[in-house]
KEBA-395753 format. One record per residue: x, y, z of N, C-alpha, C, O, CB in turn; residue in three letters. Coordinates in steps of 0.05 Angstrom, whole numbers, plus 5000, padded with zeros to 4 digits. Glycine has a CB too. Example, Ala and Ser with C-alpha at 12.3 -4.5 7.8 and 13.67 -1.06 7.14 Angstrom:
2
@n.x: 5264 n.y: 4886 n.z: 5156 ca.x: 5246 ca.y: 4910 ca.z: 5156 c.x: 5264 c.y: 4934 c.z: 5156 o.x: 5285 o.y: 4934 o.z: 5169 cb.x: 5226 cb.y: 4911 cb.z: 5181 pafi: ALA;
@n.x: 5257 n.y: 4955 n.z: 5142 ca.x: 5273 ca.y: 4979 ca.z: 5143 c.x: 5258 c.y: 5001 c.z: 5157 o.x: 5268 o.y: 5023 o.z: 5161 cb.x: 5282 cb.y: 4988 cb.z: 5114 pafi: SER;
This chain:
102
@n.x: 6811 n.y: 8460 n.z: 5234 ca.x: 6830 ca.y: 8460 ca.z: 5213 c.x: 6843 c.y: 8433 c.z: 5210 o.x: 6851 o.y: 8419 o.z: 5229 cb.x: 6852 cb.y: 8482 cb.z: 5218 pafi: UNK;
@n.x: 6843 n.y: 8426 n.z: 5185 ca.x: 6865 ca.y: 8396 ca.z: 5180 c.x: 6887 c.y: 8405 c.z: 5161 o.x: 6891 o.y: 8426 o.z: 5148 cb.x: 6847 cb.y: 8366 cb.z: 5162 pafi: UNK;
@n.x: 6903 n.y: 8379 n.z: 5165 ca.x: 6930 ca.y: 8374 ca.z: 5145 c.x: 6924 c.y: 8353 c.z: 5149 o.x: 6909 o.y: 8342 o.z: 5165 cb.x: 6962 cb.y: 8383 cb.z: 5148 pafi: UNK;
@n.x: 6946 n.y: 8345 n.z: 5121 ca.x: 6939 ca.y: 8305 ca.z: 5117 c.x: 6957 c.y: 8309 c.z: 5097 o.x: 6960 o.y: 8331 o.z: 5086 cb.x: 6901 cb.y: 8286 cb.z: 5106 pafi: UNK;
@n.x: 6973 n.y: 8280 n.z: 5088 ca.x: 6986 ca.y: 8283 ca.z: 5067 c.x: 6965 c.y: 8267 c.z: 5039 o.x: 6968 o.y: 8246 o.z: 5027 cb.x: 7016 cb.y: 8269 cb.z: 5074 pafi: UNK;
@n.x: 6947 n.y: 8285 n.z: 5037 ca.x: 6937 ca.y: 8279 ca.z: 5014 c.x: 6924 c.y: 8300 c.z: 4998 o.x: 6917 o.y: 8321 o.z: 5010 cb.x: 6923 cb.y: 8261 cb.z: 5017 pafi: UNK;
@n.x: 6919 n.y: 8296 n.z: 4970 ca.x: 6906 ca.y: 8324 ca.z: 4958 c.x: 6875 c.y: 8319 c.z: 4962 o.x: 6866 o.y: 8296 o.z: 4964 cb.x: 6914 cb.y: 8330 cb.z: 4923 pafi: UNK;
@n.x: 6857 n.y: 8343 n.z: 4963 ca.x: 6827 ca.y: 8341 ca.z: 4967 c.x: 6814 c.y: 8359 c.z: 4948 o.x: 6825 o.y: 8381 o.z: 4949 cb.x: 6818 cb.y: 8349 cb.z: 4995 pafi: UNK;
@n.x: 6798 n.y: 8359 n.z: 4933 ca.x: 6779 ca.y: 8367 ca.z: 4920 c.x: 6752 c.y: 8368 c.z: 4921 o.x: 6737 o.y: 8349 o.z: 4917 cb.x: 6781 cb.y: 8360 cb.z: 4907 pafi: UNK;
@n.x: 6744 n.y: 8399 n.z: 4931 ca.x: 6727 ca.y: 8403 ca.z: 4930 c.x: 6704 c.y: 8420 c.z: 4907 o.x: 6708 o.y: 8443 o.z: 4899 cb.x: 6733 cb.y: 8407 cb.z: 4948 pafi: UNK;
@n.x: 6682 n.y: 8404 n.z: 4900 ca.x: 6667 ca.y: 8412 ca.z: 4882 c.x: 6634 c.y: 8424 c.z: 4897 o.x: 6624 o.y: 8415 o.z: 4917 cb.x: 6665 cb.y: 8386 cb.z: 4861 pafi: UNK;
@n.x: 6627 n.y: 8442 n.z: 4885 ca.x: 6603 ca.y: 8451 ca.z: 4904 c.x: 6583 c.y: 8453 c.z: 4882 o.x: 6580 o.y: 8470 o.z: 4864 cb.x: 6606 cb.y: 8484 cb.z: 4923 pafi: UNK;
@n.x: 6572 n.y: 8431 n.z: 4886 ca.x: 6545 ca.y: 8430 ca.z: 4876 c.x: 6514 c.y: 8450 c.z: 4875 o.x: 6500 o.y: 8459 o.z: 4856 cb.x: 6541 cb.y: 8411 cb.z: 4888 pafi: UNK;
@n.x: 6513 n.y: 8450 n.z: 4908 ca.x: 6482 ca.y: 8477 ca.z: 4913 c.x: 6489 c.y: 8485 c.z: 4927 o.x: 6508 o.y: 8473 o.z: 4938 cb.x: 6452 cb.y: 8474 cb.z: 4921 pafi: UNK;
@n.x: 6479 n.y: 8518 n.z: 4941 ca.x: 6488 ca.y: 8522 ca.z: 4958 c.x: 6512 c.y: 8539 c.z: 4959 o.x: 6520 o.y: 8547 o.z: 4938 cb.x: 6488 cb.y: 8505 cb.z: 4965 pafi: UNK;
@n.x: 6525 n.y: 8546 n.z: 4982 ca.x: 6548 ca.y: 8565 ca.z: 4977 c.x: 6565 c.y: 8548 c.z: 5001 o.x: 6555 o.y: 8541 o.z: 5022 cb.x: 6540 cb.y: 8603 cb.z: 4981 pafi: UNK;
@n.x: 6600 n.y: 8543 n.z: 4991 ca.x: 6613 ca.y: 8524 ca.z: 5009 c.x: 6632 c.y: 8541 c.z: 5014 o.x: 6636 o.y: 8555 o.z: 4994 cb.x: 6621 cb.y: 8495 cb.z: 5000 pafi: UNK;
@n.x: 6650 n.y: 8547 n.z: 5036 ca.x: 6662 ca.y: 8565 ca.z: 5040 c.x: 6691 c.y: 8548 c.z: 5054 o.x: 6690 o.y: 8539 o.z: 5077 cb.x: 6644 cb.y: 8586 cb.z: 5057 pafi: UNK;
@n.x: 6715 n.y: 8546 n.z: 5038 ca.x: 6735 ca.y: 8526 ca.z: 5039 c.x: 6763 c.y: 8549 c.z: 5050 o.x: 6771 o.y: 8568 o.z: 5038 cb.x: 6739 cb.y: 8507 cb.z: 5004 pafi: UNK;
@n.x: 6769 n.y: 8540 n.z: 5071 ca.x: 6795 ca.y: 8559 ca.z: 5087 c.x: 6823 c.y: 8542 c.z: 5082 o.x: 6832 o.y: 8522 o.z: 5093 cb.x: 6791 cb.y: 8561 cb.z: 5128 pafi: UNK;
@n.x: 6835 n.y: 8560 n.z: 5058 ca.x: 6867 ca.y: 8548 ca.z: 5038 c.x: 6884 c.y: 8575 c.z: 5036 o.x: 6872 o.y: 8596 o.z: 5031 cb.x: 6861 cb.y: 8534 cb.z: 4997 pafi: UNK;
@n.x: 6904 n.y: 8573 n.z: 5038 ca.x: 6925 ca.y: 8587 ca.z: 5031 c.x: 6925 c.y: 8613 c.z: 5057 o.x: 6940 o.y: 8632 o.z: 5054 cb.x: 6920 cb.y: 8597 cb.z: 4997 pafi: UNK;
@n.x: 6909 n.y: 8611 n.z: 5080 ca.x: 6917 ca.y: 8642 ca.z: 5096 c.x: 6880 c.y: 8646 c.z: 5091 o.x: 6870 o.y: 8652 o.z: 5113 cb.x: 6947 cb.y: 8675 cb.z: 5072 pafi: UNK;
@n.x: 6863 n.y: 8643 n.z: 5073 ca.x: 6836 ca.y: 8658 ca.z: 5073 c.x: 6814 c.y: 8632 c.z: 5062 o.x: 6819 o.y: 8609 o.z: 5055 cb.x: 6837 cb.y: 8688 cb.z: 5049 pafi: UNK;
@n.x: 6789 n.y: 8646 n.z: 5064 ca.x: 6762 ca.y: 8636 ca.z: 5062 c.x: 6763 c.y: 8638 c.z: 5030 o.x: 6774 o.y: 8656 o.z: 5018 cb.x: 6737 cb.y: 8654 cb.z: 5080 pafi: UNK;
@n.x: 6749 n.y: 8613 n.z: 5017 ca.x: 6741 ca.y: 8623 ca.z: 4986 c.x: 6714 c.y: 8611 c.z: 4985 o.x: 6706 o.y: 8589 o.z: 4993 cb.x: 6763 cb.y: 8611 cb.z: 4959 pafi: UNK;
@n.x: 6703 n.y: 8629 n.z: 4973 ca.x: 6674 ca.y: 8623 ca.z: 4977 c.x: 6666 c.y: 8602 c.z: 4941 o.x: 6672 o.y: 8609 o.z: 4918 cb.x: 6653 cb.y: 8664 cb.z: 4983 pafi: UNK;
@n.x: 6657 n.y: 8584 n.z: 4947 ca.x: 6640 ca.y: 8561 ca.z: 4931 c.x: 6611 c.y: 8559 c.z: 4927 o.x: 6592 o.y: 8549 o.z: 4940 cb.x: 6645 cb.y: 8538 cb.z: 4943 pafi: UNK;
@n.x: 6614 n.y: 8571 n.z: 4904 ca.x: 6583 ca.y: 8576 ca.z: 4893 c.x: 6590 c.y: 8552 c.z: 4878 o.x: 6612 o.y: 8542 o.z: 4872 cb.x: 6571 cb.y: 8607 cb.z: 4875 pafi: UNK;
@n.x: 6550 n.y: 8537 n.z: 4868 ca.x: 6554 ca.y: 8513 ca.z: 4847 c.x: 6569 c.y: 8518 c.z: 4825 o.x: 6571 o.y: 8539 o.z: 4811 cb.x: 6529 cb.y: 8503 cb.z: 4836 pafi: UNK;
@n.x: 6580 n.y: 8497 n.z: 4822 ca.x: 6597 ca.y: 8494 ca.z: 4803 c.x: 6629 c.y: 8500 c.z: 4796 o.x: 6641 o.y: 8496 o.z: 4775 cb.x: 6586 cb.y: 8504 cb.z: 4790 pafi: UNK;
@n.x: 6637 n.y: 8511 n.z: 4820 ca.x: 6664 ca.y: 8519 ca.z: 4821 c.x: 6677 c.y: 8495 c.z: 4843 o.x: 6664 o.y: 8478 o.z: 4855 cb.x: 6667 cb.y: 8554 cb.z: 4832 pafi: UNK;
@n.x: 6709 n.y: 8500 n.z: 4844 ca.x: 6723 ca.y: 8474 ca.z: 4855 c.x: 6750 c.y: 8485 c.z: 4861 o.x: 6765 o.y: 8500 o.z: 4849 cb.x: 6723 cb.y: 8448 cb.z: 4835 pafi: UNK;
@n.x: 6752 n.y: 8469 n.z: 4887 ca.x: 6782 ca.y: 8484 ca.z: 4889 c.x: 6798 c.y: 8464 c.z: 4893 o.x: 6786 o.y: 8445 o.z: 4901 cb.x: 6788 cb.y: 8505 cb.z: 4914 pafi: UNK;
@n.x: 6821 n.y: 8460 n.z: 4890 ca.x: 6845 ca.y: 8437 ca.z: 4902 c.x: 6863 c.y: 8442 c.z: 4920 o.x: 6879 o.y: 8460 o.z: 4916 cb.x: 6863 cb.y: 8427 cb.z: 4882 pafi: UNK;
@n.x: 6863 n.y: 8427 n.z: 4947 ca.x: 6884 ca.y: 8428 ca.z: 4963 c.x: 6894 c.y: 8418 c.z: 4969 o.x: 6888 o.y: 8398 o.z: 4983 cb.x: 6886 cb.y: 8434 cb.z: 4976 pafi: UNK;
@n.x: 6929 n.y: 8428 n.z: 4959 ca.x: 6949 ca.y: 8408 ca.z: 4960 c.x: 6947 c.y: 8389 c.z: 4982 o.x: 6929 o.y: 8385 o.z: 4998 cb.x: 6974 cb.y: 8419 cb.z: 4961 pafi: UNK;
@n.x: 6977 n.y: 8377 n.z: 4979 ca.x: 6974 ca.y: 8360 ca.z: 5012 c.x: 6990 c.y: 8370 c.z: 5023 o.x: 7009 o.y: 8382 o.z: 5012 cb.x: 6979 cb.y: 8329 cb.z: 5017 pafi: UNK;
@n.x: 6985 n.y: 8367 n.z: 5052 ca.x: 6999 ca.y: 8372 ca.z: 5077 c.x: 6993 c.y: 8411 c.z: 5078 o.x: 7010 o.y: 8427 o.z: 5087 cb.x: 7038 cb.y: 8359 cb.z: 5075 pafi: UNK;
@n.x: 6971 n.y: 8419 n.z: 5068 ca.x: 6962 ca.y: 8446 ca.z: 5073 c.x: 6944 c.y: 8448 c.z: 5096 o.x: 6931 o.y: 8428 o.z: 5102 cb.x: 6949 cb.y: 8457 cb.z: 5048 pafi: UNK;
@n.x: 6941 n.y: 8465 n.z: 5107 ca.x: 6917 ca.y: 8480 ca.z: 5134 c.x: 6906 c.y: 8484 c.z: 5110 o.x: 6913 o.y: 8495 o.z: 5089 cb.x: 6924 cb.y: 8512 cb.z: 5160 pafi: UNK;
@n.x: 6876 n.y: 8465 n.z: 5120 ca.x: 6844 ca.y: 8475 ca.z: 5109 c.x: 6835 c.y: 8467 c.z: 5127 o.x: 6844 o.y: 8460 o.z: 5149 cb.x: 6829 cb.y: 8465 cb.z: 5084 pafi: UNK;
@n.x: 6802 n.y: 8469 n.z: 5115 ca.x: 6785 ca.y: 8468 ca.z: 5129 c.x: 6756 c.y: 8487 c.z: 5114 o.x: 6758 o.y: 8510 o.z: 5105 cb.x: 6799 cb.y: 8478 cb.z: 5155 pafi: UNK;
@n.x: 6729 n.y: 8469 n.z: 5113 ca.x: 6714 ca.y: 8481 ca.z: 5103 c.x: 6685 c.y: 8479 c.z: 5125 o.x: 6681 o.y: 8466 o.z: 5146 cb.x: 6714 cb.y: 8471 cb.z: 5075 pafi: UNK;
@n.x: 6664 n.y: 8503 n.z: 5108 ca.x: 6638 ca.y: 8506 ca.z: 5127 c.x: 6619 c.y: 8507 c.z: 5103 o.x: 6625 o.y: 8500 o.z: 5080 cb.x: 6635 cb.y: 8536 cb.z: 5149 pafi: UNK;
@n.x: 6595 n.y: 8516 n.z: 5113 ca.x: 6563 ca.y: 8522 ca.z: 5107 c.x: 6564 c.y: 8545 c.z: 5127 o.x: 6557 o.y: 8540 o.z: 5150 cb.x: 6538 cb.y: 8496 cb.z: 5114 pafi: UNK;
@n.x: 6572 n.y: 8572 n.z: 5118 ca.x: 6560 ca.y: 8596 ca.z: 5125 c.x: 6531 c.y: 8613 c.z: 5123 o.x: 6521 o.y: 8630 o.z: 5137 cb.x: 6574 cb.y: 8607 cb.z: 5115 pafi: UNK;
@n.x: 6523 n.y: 8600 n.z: 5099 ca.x: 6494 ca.y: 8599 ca.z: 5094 c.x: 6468 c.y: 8586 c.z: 5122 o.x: 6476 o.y: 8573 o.z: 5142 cb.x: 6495 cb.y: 8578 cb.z: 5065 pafi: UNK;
@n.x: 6443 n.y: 8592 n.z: 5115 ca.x: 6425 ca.y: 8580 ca.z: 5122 c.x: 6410 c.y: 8564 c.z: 5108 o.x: 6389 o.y: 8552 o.z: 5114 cb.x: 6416 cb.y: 8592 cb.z: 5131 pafi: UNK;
@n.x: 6422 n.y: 8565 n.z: 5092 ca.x: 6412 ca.y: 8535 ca.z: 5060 c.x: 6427 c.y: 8525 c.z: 5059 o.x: 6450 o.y: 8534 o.z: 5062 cb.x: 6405 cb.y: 8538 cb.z: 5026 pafi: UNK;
@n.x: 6420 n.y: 8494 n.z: 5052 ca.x: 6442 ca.y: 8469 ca.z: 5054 c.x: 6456 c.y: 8471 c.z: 5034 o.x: 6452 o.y: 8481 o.z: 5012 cb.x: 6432 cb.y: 8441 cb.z: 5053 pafi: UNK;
@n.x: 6472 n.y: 8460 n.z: 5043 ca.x: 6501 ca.y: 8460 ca.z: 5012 c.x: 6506 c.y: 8429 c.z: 5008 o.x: 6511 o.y: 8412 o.z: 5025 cb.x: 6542 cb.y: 8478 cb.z: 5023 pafi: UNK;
@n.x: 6505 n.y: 8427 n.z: 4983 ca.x: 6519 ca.y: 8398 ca.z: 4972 c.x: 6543 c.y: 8404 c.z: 4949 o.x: 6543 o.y: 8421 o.z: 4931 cb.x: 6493 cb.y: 8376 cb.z: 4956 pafi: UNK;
@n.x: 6562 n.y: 8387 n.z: 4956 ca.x: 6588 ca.y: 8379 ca.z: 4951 c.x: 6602 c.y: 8356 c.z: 4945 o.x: 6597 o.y: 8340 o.z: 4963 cb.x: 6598 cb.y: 8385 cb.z: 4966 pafi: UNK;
@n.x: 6618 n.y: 8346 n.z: 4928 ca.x: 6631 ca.y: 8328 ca.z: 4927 c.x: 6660 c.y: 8335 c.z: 4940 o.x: 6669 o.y: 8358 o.z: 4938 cb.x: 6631 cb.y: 8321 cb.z: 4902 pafi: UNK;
@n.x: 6672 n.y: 8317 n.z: 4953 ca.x: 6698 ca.y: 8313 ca.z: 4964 c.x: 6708 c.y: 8299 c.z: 4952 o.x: 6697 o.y: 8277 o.z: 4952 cb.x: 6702 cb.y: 8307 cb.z: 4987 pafi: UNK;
@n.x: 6737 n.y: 8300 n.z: 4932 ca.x: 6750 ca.y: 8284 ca.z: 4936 c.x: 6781 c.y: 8277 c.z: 4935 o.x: 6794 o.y: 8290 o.z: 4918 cb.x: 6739 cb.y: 8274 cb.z: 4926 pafi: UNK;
@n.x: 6797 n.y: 8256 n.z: 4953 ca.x: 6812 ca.y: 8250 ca.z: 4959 c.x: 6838 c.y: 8229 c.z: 4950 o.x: 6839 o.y: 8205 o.z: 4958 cb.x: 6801 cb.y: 8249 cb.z: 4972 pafi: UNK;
@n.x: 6851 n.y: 8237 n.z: 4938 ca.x: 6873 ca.y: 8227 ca.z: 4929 c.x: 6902 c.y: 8227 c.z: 4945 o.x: 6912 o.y: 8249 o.z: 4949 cb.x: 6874 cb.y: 8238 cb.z: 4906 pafi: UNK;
@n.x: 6913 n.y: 8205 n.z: 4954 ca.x: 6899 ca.y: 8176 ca.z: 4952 c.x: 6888 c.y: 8175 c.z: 4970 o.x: 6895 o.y: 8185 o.z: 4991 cb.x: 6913 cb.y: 8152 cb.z: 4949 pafi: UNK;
@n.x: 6859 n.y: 8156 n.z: 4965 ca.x: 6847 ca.y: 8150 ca.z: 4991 c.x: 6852 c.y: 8138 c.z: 5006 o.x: 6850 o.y: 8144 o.z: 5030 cb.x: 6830 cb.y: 8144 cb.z: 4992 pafi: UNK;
@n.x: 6864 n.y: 8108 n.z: 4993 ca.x: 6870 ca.y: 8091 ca.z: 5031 c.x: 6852 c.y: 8095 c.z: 5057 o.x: 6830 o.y: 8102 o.z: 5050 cb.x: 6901 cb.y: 8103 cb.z: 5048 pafi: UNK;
@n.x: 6855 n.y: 8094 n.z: 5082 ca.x: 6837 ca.y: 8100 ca.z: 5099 c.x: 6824 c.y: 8122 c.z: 5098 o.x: 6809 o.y: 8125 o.z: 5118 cb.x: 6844 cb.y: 8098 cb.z: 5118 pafi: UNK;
@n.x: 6824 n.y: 8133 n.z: 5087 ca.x: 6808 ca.y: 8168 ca.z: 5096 c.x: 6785 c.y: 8164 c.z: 5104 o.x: 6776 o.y: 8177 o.z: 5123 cb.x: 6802 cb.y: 8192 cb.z: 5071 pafi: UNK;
@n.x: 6771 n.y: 8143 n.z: 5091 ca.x: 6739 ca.y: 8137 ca.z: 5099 c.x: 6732 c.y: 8129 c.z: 5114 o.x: 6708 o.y: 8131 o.z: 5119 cb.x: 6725 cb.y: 8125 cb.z: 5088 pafi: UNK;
@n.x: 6745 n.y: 8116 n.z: 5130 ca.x: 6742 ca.y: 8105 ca.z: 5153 c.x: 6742 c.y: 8120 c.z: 5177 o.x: 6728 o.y: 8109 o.z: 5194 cb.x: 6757 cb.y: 8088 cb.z: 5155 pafi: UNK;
@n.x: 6751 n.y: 8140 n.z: 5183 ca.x: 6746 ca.y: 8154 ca.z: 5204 c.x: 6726 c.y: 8180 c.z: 5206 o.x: 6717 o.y: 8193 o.z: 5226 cb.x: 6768 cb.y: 8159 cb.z: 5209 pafi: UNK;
@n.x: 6722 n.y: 8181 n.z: 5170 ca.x: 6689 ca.y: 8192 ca.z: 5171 c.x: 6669 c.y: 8191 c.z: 5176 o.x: 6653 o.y: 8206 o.z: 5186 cb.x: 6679 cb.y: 8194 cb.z: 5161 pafi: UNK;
@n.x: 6671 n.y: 8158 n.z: 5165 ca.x: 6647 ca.y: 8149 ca.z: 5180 c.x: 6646 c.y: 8135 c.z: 5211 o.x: 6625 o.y: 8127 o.z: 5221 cb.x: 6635 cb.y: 8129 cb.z: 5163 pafi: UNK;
@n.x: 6670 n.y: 8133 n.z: 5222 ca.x: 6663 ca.y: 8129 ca.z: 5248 c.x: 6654 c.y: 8159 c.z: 5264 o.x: 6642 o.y: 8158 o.z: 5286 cb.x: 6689 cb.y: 8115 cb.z: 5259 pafi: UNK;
@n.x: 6660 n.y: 8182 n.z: 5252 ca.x: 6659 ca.y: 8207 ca.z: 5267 c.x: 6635 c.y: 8205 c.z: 5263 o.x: 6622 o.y: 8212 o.z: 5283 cb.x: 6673 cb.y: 8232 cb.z: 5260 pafi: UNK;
@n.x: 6620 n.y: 8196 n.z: 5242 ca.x: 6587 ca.y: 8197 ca.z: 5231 c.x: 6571 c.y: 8184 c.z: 5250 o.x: 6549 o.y: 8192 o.z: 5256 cb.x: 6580 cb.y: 8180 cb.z: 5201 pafi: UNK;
@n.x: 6583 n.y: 8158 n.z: 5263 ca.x: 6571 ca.y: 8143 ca.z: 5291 c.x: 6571 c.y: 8160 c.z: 5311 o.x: 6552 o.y: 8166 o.z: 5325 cb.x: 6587 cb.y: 8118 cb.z: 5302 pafi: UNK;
@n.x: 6594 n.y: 8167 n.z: 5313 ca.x: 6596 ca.y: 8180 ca.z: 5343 c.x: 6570 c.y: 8197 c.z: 5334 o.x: 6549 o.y: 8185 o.z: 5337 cb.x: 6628 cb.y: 8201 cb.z: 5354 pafi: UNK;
@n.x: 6570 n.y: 8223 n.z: 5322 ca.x: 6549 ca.y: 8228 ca.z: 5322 c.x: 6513 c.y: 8221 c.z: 5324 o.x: 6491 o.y: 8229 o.z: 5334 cb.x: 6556 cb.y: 8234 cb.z: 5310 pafi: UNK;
@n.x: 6522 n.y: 8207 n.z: 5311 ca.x: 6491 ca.y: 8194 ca.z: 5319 c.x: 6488 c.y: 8180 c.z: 5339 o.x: 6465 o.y: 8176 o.z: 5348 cb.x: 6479 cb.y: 8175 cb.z: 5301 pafi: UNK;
@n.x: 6510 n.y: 8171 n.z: 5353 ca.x: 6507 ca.y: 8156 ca.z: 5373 c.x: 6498 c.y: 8176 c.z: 5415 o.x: 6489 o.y: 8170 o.z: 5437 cb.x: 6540 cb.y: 8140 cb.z: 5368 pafi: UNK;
@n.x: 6509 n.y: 8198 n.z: 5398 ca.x: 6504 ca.y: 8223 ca.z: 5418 c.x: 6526 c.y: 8219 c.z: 5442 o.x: 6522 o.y: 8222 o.z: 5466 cb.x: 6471 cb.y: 8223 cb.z: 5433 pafi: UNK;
@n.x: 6552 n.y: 8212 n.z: 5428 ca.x: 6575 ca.y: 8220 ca.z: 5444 c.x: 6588 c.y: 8246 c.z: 5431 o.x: 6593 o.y: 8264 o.z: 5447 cb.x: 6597 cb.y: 8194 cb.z: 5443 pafi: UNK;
@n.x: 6591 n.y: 8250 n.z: 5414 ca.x: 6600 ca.y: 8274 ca.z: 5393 c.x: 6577 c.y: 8296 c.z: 5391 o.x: 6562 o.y: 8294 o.z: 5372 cb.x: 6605 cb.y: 8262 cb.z: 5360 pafi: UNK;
@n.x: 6569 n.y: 8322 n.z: 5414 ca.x: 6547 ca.y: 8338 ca.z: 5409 c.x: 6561 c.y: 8356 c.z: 5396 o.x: 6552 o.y: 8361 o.z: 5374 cb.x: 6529 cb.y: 8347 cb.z: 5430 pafi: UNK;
@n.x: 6586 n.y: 8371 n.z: 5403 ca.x: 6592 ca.y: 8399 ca.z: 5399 c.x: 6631 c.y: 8398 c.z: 5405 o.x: 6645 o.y: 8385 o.z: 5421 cb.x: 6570 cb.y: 8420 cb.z: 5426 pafi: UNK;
@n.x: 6638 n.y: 8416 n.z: 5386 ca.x: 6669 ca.y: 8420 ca.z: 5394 c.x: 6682 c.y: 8434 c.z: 5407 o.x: 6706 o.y: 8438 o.z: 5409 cb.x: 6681 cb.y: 8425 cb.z: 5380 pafi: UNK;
@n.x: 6646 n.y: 8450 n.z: 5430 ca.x: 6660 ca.y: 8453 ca.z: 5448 c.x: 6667 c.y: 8446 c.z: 5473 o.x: 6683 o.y: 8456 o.z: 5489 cb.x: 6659 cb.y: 8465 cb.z: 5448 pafi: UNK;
@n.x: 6648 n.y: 8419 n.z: 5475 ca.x: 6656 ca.y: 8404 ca.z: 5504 c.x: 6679 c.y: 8380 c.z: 5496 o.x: 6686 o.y: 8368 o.z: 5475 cb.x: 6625 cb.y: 8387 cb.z: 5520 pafi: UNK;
@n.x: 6688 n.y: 8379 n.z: 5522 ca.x: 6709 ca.y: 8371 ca.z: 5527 c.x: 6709 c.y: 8340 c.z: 5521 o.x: 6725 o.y: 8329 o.z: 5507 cb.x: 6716 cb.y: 8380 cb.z: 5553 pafi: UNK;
@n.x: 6688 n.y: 8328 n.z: 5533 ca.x: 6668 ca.y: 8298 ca.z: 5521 c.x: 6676 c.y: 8297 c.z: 5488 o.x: 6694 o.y: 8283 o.z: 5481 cb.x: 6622 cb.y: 8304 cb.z: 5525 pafi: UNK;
@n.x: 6666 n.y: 8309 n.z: 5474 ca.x: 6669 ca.y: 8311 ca.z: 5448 c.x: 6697 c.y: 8299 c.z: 5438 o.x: 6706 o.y: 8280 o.z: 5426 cb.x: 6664 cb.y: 8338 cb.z: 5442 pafi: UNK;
@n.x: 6711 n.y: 8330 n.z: 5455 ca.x: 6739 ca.y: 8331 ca.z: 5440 c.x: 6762 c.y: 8306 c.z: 5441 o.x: 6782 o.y: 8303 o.z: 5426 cb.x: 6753 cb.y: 8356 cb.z: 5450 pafi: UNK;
@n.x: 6752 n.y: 8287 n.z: 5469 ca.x: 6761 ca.y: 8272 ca.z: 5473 c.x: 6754 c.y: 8243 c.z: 5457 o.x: 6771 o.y: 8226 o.z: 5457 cb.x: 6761 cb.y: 8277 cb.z: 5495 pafi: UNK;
@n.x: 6733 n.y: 8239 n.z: 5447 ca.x: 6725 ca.y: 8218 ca.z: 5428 c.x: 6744 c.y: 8225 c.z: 5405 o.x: 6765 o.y: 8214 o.z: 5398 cb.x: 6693 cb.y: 8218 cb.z: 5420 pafi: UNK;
@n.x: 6733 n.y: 8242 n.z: 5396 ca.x: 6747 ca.y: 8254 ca.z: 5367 c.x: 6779 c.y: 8250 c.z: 5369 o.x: 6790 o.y: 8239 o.z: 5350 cb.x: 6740 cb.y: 8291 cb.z: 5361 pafi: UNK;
@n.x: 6795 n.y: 8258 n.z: 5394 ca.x: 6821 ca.y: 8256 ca.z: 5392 c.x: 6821 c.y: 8227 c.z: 5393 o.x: 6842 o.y: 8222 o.z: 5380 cb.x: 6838 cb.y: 8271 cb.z: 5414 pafi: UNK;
@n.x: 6814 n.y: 8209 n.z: 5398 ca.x: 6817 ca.y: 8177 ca.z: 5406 c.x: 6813 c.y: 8172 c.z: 5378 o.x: 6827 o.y: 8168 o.z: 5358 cb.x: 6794 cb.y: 8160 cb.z: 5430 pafi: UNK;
@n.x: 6791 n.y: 8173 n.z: 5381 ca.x: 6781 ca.y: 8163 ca.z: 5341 c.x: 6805 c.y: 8164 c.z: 5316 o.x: 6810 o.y: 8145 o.z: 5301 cb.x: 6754 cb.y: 8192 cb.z: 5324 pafi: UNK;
@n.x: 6822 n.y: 8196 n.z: 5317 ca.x: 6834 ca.y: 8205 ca.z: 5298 c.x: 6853 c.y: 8201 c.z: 5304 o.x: 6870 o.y: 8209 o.z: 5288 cb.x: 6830 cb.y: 8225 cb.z: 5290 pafi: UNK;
@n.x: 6861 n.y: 8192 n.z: 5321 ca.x: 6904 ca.y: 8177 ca.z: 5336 c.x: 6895 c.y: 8148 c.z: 5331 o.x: 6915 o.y: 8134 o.z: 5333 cb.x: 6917 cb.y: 8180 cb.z: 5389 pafi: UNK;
@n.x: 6880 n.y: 8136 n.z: 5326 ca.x: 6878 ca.y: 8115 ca.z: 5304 c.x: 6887 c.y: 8117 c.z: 5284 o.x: 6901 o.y: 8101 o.z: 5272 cb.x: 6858 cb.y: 8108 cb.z: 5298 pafi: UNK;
@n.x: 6878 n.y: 8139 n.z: 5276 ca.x: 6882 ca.y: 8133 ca.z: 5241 c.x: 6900 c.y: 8163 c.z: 5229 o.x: 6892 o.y: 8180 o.z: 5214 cb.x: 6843 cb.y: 8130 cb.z: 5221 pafi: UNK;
@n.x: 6930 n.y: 8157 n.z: 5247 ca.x: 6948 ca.y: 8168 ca.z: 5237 c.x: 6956 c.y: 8168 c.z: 5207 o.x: 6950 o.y: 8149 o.z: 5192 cb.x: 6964 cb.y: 8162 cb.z: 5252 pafi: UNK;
@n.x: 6970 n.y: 8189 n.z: 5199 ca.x: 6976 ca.y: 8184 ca.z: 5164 c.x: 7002 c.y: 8184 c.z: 5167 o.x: 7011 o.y: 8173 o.z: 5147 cb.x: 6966 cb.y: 8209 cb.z: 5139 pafi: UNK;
@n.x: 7019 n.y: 8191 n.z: 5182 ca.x: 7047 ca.y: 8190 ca.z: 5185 c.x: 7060 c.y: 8177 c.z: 5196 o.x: 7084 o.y: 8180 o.z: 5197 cb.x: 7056 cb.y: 8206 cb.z: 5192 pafi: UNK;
């Protein structure tokens, strides 16, 4: 789950995107879009077994991108396997206390 003080928009292109706002799940078939305010609990998936594509986007951006794509290294780098080892959780907390918004 995140908060951030910024608004996000999500658009779902293919696929079915399943975005967690307000207390519940709303499911994103192509072509629908939802907005979440800022400073709300979300959080989205791919409940499906077919890929989903999406646009994100973020107002204002300022850093936001930057710690995407560093999470995108870790990953590939094979420090980041899973959220549920402890290895993991500890990169990710280092990474993201960088790039406080408050």
């Amino acid at each position: 789950m995140y908060r951030h003080p910024m608004v996000e928009r999500f658009t779902s292109l293919k696929g079915e995107l399943a975005v967690f706002c307000d207390g519940r799940w709303h499911r994103m078939t192509a072509g629908k879009t939802i907005v979440v305010p800022s400073g709300k609990v979300h959080s989205f998936r791919n409940r499906s077994a077919e890929p989903c594509y999406y646009v994100g986007q973020v107002t204002p951006g300022g850093r936001f991108l930057n710690p995407m794509e560093l999470d995108g290294a870790l990953v590939e780098a094979g420090k980041v396997t899973s959220l549920c080892r402890l290895r993991s959780l500890i990169y990710l907390g280092l990474l993201y206390d960088s790039f406080r918004y408050v």
